[in-house]
C-alpha positions as CSV (number, residue, x, y, z in Angstrom):
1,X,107.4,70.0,126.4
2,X,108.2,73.4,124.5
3,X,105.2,75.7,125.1
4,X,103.9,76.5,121.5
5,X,102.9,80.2,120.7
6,X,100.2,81.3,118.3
7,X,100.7,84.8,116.6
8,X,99.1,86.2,113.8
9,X,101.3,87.7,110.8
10,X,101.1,90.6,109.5
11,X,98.4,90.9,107.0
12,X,96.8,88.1,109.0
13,X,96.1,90.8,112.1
14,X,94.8,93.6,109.7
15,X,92.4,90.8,107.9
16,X,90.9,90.0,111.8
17,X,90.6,94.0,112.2
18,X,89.0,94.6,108.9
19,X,86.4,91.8,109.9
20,X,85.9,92.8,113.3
21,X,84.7,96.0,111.5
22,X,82.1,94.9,109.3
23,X,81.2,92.5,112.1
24,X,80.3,95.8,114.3
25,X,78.7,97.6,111.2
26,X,76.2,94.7,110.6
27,X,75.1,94.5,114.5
28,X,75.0,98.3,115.0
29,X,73.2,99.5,112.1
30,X,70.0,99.1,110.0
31,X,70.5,99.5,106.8
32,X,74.8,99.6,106.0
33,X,75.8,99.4,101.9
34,X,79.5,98.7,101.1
35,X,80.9,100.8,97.9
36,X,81.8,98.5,95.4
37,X,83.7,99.8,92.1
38,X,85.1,97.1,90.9
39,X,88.6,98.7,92.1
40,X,91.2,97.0,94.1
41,X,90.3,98.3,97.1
42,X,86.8,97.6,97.1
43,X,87.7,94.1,95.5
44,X,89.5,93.4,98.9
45,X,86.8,95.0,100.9
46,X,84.4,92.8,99.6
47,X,86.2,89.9,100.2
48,X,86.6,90.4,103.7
49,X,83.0,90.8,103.6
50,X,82.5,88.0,102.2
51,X,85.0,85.6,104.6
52,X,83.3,87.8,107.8
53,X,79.5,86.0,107.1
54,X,80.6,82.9,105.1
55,X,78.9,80.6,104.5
56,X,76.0,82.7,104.7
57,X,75.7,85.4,101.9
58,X,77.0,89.0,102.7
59,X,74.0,90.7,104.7
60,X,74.0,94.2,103.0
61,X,74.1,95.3,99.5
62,X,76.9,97.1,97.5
63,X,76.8,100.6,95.7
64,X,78.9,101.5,92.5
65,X,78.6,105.4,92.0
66,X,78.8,105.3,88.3
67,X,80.5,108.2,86.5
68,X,79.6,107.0,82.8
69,X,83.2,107.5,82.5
70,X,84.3,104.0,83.6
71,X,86.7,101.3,82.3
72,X,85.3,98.6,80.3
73,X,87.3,95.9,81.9
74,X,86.3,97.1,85.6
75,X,82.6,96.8,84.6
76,X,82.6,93.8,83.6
77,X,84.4,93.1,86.3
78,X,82.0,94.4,88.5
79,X,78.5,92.7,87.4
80,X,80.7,89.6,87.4
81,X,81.7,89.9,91.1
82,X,78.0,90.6,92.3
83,X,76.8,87.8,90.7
84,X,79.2,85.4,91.9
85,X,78.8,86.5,95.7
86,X,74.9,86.9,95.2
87,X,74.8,90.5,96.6
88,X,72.7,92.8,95.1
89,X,74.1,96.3,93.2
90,X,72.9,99.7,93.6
91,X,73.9,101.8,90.7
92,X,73.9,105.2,91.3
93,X,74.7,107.2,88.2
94,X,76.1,110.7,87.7
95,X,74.6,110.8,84.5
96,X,71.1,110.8,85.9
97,X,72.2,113.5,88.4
98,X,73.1,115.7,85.6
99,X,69.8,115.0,83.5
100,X,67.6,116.0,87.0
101,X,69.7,119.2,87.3
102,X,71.1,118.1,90.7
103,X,74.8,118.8,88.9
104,X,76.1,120.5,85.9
105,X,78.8,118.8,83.3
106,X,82.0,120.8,84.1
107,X,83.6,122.3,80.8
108,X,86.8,119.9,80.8
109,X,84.2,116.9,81.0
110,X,85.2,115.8,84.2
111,X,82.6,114.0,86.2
112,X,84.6,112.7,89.6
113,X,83.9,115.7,91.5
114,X,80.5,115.4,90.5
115,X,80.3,111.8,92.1
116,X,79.4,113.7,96.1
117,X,76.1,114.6,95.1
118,X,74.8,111.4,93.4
119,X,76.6,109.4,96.5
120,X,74.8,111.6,98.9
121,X,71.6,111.6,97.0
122,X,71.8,107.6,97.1
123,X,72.4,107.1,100.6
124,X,69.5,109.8,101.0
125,X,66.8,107.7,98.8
126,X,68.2,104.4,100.0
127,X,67.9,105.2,103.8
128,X,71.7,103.7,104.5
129,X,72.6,104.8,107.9
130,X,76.2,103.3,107.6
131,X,78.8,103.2,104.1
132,X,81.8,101.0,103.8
133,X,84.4,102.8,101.7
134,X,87.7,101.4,100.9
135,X,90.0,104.5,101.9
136,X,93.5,103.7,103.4
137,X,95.2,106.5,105.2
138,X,98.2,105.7,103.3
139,X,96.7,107.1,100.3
140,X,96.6,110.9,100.5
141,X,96.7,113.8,103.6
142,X,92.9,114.1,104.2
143,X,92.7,110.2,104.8
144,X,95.4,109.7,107.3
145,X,93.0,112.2,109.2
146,X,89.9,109.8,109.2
147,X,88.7,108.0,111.8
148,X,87.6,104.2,111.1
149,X,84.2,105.3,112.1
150,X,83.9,108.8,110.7
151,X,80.5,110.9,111.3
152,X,78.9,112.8,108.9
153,X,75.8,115.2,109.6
154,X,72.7,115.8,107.9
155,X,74.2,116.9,105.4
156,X,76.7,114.3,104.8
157,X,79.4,116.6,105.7
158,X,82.8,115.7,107.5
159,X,84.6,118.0,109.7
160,X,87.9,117.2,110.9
161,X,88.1,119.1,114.0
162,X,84.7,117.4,115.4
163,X,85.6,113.5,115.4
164,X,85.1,110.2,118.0
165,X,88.1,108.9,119.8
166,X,88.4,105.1,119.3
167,X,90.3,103.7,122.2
168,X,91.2,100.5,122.2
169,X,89.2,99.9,119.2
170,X,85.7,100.7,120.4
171,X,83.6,102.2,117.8
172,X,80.8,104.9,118.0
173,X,78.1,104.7,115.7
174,X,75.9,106.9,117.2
175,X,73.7,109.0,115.1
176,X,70.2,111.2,114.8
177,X,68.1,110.6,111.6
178,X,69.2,111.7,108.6
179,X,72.9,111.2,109.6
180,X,75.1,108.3,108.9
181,X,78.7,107.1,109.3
182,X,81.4,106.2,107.1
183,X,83.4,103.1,107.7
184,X,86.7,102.5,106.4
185,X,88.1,98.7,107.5
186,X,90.9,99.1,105.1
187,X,92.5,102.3,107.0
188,X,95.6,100.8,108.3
189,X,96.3,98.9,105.5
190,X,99.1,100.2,102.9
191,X,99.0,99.8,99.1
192,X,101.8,97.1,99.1
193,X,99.5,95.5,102.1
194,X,96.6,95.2,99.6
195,X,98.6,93.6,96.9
196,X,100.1,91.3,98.9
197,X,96.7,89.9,100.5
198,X,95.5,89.6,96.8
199,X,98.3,87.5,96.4
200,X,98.0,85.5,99.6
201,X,94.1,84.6,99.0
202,X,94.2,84.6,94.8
203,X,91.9,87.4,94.4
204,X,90.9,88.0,90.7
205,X,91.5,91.9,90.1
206,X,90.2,93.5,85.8
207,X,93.0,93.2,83.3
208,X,94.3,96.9,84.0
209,X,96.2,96.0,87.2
210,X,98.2,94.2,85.2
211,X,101.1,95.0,82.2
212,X,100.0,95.2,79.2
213,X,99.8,97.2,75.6
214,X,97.8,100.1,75.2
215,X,97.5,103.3,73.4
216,X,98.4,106.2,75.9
217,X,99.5,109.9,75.6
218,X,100.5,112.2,78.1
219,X,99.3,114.9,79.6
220,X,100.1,117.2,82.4
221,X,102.7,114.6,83.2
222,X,100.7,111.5,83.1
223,X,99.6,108.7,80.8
224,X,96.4,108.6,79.7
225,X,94.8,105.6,78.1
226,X,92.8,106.6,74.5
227,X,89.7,105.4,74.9
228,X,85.9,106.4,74.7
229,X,86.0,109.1,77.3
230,X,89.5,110.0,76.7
231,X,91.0,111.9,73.2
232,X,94.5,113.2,72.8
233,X,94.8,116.9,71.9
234,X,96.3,118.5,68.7
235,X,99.8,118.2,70.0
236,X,98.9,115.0,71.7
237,X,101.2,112.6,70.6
238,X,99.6,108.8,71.4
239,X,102.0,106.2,71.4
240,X,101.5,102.3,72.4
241,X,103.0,101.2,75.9
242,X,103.3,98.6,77.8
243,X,101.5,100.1,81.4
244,X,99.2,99.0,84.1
245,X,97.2,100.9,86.5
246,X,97.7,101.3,90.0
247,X,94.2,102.6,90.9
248,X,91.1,103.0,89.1
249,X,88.7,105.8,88.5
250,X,87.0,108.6,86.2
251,X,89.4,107.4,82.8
252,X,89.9,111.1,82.3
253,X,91.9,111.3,85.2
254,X,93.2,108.2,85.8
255,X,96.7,108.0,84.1
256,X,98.4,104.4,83.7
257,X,102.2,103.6,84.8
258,X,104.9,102.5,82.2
259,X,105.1,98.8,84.0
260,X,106.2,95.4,83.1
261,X,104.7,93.8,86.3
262,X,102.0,91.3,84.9
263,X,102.0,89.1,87.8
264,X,101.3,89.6,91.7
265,X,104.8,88.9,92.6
266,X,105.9,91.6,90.4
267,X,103.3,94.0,91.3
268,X,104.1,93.4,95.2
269,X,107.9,94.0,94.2
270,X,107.1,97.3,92.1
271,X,105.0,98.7,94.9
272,X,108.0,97.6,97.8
273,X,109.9,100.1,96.1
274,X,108.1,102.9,94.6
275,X,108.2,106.2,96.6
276,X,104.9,107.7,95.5
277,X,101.5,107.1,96.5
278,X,99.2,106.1,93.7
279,X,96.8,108.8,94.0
280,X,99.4,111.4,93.5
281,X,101.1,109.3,90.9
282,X,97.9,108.9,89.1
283,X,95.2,110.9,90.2
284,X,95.2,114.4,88.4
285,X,91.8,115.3,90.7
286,X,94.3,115.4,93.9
287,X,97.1,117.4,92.0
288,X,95.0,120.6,92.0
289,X,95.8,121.6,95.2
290,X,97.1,120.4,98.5
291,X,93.6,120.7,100.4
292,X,92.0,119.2,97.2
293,X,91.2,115.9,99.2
294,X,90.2,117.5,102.1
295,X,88.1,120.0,100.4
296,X,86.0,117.3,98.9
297,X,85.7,115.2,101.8
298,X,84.4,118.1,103.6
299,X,81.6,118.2,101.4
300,X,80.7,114.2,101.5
301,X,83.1,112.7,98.9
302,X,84.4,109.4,99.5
């Protein structure tokens, strides 16, 4: 008889590391939240959460930090997802940060950088001693740098220098009151992983992933969709596209890729040979510098 070998592929092995991490969270911690925005990412991350408790209902809420500046379709998206999975939302909004005082609007209208206090406030009020955040290290400097359990003090601060080895996967969640940790179960997965696990399982995704015809105009070197929160300049010119976005966040900054991939299969085969993160292809908040990341991070962004 010919001795038969069982071996995970691939995206099989990171989908048993992803759930061997939210396993851990759940035993370790009290009170854990998963960030939920509606975004690929967090899409995925919630539907390894999902397949890591089935067929009971995910044990721990999820948190959007809501910038006011959000897409329509990824809302929607959003309030549909928690509904269907039975979890319940925590809605943090920037807006109500501003009216309290805790942050001012910034001139150019720009409210992602404004997203650390309200996130830090809401784990604060909340008591969550552990986040799930859907950072990849593929994505951007600062993130390769992140451990999969990454401390943050009292102050939900992260320094670099001062992080927990994790040999042979072993995790330390130690912490005093008042801290918490920061888990990312998506860090060693890439961007064309992602899309080709959404593929595998069918994971519905909003609209904007996807090709299709919008009003855009660039700026700075990007296409911006014309929207709500979003209005061409004097020399502006908006023009109609066909364009999908590879990531999604604050609509002012979030610029859309001239695309005809309206599929998965076309998405995975775009991705395979694109050269360019999608952050720094479509974030303009990580183009202002080269620590911009890093700098935030420090101060307990995502």
């Amino acid at each position: 008889m010919t001795a038969q070998t069982y071996e995970l592929s691939h995206l099989q092995a990171l989908e048993a590391e992803s759930i061997h991490i939210i396993r851990e969270v759940a035993a370790e911690f009290e009170r854990p939240v998963l960030l939920f925005s509606g975004g690929k990412d967090s899409v995925v991350m919630l539907h390894l959460a999902a397949k890591a408790f089935t067929p009971a209902r995910v044990p721990f809420p999820v948190m959007h930090i809501d910038t006011g500046h959000n897409f329509d379709e990824v809302l929607d998206f959003r309030d549909s997802t928690v509904e269907r999975l039975g979890v319940r939302l925590v809605v943090a909004s920037v807006e109500d940060s501003i009216a309290k005082g805790r942050v001012r609007e910034r001139p150019d209208g720009v409210r992602n950088p404004l997203q650390t206090v309200t996130l830090l406030d809401a784990i604060n009020d909340n008591g969550f001693d552990a986040v799930f955040g859907g950072a990849r290290r593929d994505e951007e400097k600062a993130r390769a740098k992140e451990r999969v359990f990454s401390f943050r003090d009292e102050f939900g601060q992260w320094d670099p220098k001062n992080q927990r080895p994790e040999l042979w996967s072993l995790y330390n969640g130690r912490h005093h009151k008042g801290e918490h940790i920061r888990v990312f179960p998506l860090s060693n997965w890439t961007e064309l992983d992602v899309w080709q696990y959404l593929a595998a399982e069918e994971i519905d995704l909003p609209s904007i992933y996807f090709a299709h015809e919008r009003e855009v105009f660039q700026r700075d070197g990007m296409w911006l969709s014309v929207g709500k929160h979003n209005s061409p300049r004097e020399h502006e010119e908006v023009v109609t596209m066909t364009v999908r976005f590879r990531t999604v966040g604050d609509a002012p900054i979030t610029g859309a890729v001239e695309s005809t991939a309206a599929t998965y299969d076309d998405i995975v085969a775009e991705v395979a040979a694109t050269r360019m993160t999608e952050r720094g292809a479509t974030r303009a908040d990580d183009r202002l510098t080269e620590a911009a990341m890093e700098d935030r991070k420090k101060e307990g962004y995502f």
